[in-house]
VEXFIDREN-266537 format. One record per residue (C-alpha): y, x, z; chain; residue number from 1. Coordinates in pm, 1 decimal. Layout:
BEGIN
+----------+----------+----------+----+-----+
!       c2 !       c1 !       c3 ! ch !   i !
+----------+----------+----------+----+-----+
!        Y !        X !        Z !  A ! NUM !
...
+----------+----------+----------+----+-----+
END
This chain:
BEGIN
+----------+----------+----------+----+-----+
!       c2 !       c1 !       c3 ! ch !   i !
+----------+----------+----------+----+-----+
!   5262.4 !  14442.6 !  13421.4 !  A !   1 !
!   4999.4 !  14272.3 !  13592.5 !  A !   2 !
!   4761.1 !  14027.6 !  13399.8 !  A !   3 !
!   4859.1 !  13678.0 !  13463.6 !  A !   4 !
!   4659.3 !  13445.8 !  13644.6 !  A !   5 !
!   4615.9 !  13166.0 !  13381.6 !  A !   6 !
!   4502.5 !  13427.3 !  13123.3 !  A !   7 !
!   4131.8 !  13534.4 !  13279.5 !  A !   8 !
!   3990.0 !  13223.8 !  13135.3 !  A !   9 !
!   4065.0 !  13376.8 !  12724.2 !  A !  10 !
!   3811.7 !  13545.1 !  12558.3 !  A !  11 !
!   3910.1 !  13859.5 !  12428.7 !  A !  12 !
!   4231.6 !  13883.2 !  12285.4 !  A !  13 !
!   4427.8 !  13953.8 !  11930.1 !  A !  14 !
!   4481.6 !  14356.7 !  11977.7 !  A !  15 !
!   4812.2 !  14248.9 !  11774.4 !  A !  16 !
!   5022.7 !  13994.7 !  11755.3 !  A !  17 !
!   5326.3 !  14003.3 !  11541.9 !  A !  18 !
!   5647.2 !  13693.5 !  11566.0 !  A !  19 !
!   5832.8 !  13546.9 !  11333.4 !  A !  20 !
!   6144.0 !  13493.0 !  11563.9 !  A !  21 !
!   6344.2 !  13112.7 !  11430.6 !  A !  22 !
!   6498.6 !  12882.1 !  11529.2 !  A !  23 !
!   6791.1 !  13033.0 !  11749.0 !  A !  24 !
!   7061.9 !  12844.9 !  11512.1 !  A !  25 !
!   6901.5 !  12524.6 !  11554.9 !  A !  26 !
!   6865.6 !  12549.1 !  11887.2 !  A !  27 !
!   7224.4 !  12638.5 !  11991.7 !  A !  28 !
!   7327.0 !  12363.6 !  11764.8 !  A !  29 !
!   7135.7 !  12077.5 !  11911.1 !  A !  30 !
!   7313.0 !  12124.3 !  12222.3 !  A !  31 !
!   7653.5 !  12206.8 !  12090.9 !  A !  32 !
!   7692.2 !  12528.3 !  12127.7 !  A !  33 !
!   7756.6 !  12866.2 !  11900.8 !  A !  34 !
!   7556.2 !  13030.6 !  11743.1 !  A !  35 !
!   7595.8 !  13376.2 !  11945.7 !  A !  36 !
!   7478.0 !  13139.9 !  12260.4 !  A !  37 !
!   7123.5 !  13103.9 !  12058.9 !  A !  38 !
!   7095.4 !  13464.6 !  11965.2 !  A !  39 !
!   7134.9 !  13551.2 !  12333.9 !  A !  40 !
!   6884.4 !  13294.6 !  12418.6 !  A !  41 !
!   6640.6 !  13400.5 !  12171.4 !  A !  42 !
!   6694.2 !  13783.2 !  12334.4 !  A !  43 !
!   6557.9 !  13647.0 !  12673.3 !  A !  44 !
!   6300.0 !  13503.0 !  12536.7 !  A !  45 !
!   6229.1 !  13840.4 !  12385.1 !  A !  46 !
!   6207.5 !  13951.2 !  12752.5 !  A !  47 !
!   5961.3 !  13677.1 !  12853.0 !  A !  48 !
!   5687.5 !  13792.3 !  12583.6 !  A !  49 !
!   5714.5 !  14123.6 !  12600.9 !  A !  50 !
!   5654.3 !  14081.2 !  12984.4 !  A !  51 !
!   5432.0 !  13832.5 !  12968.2 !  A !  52 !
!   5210.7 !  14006.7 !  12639.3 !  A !  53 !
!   5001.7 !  14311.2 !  12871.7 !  A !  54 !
!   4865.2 !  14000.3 !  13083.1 !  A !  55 !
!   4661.5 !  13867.9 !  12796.6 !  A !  56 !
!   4582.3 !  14214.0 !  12688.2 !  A !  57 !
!   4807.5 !  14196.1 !  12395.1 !  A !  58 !
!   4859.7 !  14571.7 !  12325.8 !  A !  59 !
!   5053.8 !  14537.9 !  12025.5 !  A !  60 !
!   5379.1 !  14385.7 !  11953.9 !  A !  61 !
!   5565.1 !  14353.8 !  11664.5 !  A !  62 !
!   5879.1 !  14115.3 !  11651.1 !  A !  63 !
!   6071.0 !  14088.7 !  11334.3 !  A !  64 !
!   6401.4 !  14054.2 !  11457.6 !  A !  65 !
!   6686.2 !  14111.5 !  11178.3 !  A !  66 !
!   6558.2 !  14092.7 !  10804.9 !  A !  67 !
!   6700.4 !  14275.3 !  10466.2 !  A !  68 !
!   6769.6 !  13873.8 !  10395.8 !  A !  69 !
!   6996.4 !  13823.2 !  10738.6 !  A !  70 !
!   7265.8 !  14029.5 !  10547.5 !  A !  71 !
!   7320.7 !  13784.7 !  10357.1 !  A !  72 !
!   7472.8 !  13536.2 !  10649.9 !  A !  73 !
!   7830.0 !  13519.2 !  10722.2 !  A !  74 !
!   7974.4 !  13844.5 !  10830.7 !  A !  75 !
!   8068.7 !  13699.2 !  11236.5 !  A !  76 !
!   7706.3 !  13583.6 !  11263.6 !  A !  77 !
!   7624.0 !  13956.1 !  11136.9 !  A !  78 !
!   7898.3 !  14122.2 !  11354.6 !  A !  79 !
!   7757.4 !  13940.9 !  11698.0 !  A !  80 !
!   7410.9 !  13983.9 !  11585.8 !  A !  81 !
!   7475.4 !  14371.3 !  11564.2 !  A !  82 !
!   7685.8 !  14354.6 !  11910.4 !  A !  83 !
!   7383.5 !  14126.9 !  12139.8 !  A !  84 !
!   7193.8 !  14401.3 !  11933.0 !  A !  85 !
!   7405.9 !  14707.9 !  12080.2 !  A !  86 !
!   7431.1 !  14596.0 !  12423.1 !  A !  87 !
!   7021.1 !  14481.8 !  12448.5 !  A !  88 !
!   6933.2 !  14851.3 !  12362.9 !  A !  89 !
!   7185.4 !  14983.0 !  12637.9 !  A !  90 !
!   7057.0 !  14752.6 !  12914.3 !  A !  91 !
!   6679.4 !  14662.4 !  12868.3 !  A !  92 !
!   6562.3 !  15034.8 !  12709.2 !  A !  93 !
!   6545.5 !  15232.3 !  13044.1 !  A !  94 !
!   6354.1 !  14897.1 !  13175.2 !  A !  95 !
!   6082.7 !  14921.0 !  12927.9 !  A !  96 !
!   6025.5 !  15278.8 !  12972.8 !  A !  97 !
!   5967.5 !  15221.5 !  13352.8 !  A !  98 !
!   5667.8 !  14966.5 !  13281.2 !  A !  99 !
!   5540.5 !  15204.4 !  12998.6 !  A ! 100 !
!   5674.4 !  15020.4 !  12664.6 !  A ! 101 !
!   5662.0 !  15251.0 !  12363.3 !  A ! 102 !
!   5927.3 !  15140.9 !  12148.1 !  A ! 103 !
!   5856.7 !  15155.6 !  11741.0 !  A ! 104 !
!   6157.3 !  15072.3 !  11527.4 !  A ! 105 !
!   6098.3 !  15018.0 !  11144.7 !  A ! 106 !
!   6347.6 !  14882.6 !  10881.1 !  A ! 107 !
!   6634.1 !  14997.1 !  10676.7 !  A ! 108 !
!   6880.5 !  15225.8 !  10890.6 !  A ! 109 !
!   7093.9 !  15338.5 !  10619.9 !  A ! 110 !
!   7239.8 !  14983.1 !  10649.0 !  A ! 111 !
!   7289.0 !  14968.7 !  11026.0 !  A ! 112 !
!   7573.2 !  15115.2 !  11175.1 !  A ! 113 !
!   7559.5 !  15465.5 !  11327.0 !  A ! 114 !
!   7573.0 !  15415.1 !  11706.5 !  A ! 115 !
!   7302.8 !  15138.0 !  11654.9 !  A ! 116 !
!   7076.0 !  15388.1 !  11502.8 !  A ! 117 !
!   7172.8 !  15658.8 !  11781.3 !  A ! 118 !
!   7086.7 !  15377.9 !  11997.4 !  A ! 119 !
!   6722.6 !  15323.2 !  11810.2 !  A ! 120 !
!   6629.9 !  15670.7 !  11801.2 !  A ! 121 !
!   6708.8 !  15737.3 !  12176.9 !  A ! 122 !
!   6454.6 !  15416.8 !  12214.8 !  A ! 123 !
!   6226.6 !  15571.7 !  11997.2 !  A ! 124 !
!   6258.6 !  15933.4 !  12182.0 !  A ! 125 !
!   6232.8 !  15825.9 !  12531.6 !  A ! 126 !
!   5886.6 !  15577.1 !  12499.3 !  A ! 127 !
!   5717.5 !  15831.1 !  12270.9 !  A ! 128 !
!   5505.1 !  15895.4 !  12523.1 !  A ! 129 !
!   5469.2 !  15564.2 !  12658.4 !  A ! 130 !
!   5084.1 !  15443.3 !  12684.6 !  A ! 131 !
!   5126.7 !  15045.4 !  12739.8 !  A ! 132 !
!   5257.0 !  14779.1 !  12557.8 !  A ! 133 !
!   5305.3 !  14931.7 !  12184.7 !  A ! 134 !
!   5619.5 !  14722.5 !  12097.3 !  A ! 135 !
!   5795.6 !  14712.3 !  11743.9 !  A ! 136 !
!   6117.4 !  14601.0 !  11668.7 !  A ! 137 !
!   6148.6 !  14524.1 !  11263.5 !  A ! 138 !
!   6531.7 !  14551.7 !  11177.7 !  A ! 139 !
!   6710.1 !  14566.0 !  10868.9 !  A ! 140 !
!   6340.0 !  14459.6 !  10748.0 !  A ! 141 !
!   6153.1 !  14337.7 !  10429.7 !  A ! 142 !
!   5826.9 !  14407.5 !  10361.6 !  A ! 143 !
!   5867.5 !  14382.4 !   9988.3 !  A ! 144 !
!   6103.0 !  14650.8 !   9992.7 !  A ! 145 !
!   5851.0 !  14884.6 !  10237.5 !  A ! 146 !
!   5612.9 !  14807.3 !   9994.1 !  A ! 147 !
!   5808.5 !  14977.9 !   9726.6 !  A ! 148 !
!   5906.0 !  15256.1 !   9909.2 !  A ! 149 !
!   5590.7 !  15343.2 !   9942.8 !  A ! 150 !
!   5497.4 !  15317.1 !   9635.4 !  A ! 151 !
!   5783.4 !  15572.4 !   9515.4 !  A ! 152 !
!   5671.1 !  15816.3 !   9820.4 !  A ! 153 !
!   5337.2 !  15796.7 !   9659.0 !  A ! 154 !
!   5427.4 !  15848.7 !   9329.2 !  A ! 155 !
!   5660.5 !  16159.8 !   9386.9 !  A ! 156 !
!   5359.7 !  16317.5 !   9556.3 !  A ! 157 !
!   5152.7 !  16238.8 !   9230.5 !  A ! 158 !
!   5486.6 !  16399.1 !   9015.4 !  A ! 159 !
!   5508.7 !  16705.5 !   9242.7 !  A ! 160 !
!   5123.0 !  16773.4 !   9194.7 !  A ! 161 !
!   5047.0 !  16678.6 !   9562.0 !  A ! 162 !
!   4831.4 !  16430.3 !   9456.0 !  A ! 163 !
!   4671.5 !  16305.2 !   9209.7 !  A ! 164 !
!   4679.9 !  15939.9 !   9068.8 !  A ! 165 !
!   4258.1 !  15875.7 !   9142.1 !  A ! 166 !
!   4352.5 !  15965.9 !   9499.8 !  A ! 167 !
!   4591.4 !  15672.1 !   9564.9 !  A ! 168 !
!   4327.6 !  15371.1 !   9740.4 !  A ! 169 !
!   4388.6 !  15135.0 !  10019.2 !  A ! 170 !
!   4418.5 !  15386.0 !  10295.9 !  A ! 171 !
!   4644.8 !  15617.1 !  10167.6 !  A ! 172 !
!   4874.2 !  15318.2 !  10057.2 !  A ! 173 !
!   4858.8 !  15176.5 !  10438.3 !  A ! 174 !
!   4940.5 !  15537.9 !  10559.9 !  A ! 175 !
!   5264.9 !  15506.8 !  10357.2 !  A ! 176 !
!   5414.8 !  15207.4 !  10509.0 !  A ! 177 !
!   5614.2 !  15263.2 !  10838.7 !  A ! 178 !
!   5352.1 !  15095.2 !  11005.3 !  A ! 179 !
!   5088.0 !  15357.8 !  10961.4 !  A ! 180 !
!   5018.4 !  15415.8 !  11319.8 !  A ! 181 !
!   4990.6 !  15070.1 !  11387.4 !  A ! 182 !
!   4691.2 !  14832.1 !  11346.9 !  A ! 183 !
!   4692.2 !  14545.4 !  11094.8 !  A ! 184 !
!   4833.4 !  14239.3 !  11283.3 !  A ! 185 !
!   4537.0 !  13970.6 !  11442.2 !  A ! 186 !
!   4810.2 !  13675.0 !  11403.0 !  A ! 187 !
!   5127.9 !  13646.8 !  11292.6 !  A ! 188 !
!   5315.3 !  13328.2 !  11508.4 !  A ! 189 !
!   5626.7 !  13186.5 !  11320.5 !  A ! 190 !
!   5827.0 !  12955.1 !  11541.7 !  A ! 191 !
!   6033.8 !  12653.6 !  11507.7 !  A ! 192 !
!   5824.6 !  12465.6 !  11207.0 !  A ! 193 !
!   5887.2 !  12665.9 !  10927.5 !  A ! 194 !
!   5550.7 !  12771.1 !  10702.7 !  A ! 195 !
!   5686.2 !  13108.2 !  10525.1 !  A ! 196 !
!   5656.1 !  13452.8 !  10595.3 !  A ! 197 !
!   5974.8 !  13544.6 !  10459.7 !  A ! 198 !
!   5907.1 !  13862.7 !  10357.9 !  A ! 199 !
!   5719.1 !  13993.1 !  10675.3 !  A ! 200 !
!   5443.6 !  14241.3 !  10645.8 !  A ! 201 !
!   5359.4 !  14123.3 !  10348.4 !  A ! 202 !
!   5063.8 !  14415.0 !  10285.1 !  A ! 203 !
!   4943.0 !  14405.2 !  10662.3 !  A ! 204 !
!   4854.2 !  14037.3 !  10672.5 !  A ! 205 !
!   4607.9 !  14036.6 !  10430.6 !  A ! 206 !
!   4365.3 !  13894.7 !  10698.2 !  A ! 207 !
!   4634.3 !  13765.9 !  10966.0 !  A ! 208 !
!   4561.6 !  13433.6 !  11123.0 !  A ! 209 !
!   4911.0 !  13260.0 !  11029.1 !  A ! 210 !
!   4975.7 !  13048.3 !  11376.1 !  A ! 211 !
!   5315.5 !  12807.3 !  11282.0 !  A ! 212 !
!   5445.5 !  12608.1 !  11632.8 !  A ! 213 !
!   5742.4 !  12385.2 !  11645.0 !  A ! 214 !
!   5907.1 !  12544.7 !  11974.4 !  A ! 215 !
!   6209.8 !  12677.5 !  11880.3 !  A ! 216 !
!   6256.2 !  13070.7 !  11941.2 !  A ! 217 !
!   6478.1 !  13036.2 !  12257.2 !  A ! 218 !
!   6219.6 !  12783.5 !  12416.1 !  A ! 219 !
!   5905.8 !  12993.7 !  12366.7 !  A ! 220 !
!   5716.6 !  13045.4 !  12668.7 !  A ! 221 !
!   5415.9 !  13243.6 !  12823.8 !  A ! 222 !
!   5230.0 !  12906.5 !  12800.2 !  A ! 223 !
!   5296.8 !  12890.3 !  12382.7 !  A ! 224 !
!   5160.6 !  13225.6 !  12413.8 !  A ! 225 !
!   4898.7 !  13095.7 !  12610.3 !  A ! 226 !
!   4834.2 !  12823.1 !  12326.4 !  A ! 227 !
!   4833.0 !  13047.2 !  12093.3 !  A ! 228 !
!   4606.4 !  13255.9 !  12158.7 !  A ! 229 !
!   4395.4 !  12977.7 !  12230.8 !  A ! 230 !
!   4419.7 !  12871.1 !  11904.5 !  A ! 231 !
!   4372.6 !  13209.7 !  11763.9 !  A ! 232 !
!   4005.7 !  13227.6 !  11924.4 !  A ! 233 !
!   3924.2 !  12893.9 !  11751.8 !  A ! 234 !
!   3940.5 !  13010.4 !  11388.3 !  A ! 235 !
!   3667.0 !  13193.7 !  11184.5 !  A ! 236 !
!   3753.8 !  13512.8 !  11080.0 !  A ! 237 !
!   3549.8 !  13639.7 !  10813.3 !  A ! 238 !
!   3754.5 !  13865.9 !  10619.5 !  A ! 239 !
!   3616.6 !  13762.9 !  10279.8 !  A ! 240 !
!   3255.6 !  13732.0 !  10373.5 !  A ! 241 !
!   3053.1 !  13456.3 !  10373.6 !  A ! 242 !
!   2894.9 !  13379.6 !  10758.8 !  A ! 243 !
!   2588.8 !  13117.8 !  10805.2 !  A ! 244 !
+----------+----------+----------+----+-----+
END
């Protein structure tokens, strides 16, 4: 993955960007078509930013792509969702590992079916070793419900005597959540026009830069990227101190 050319004029750049993936509904709709037709849009451009990402030194990915909430739609829009899902991991997987994508999936796989998560962890197993682009998929996801999680792995450490209460700070909360390995995420980019997070690493964007565009999902480019990031370098981060 070679850097591309429009890119060497950005400063450094966010170590890790995370998406908010909307807008493939809407977009399908406005030009009369189903909704399966947006999902499979929105999974190419999937394949555009994760190509295009290593050129602007982006060397973590995260892309929430299926939330605890999406059960909730109607069961077809679940049941194609789950197939684009199946047949994505078959195809692109072996593609990835060529250009030297580690793959990092985290979510709830007790609701996912069983040759999905076969699927997942053959994805997981093959790009172990993988030294590029760190990419992670969040299915099956809500960070409120990670959040508790850890909070119960935590606590039946402190019941078994493995550790005591005092113990429990900031670190060893972070080191509970299944994005331990990962860094904290430099900006989060939500797409389409919506201003939520809707339940989206709720504990790692404490300090996020929250980037909201209008593009729809499907229409995202390497030049919203671009934009982005651009934008990205023009805010102040100060984490909570005071600068000047």
């Amino acid at each position: 993955m070679e850097p591309l050319p429009h890119s060497s004029d950005l400063p450094g750049p966010p170590t890790h960007v995370a998406v908010i993936m909307d807008g493939n509904a809407r977009w399908a709709k406005a030009r009369g078509l189903p909704t399966t037709a947006g999902h499979r849009a929105g999974a190419e451009a999937v394949r555009r930013i994760v190509r295009a990402a290593p050129g602007f030194g982006i060397r973590f990915l995260t892309l929430f792509g299926f939330s605890t909430e999406n059960w909730k739609r109607p069961a077809g829009e679940v049941r194609d969702l789950m197939e684009l899902l199946r047949f994505y991991l078959k195809r692109e997987i072996v593609d990835l590992h060529e250009k030297g994508v580690r793959i990092r999936m985290i979510g709830d796989r007790d609701r996912l079916e069983r040759d999905i998560v076969a699927l997942m962890e053959d994805a997981e197993t093959l790009t172990r070793a993988n030294r590029g682009l760190q990419l992670t998929i969040a299915l099956s996801y809500g960070a409120r419900q990670e959040i508790v999680a850890a909070a119960r792995r935590l606590a039946d450490k402190a019941v078994r005597g493995e550790l005591a209460p005092e113990e429990i700070d900031l670190e060893r909360f972070a080191d509970s959540l299944l994005t331990r390995d990962v860094p904290d995420p430099d900006v989060i980019i939500r797409t389409s026009g919506e201003r939520r997070l809707s339940n989206f690493l709720l504990w790692q964007s404490a300090y996020s830069e929250l980037i909201f565009v209008d593009t729809l999902w499907p229409d995202f480019s390497e030049h919203d990227l671009e934009d982005v990031i651009r934008e990205f370098h023009r805010r102040e981060r100060r984490y909570g101190a005071r600068v000047g």
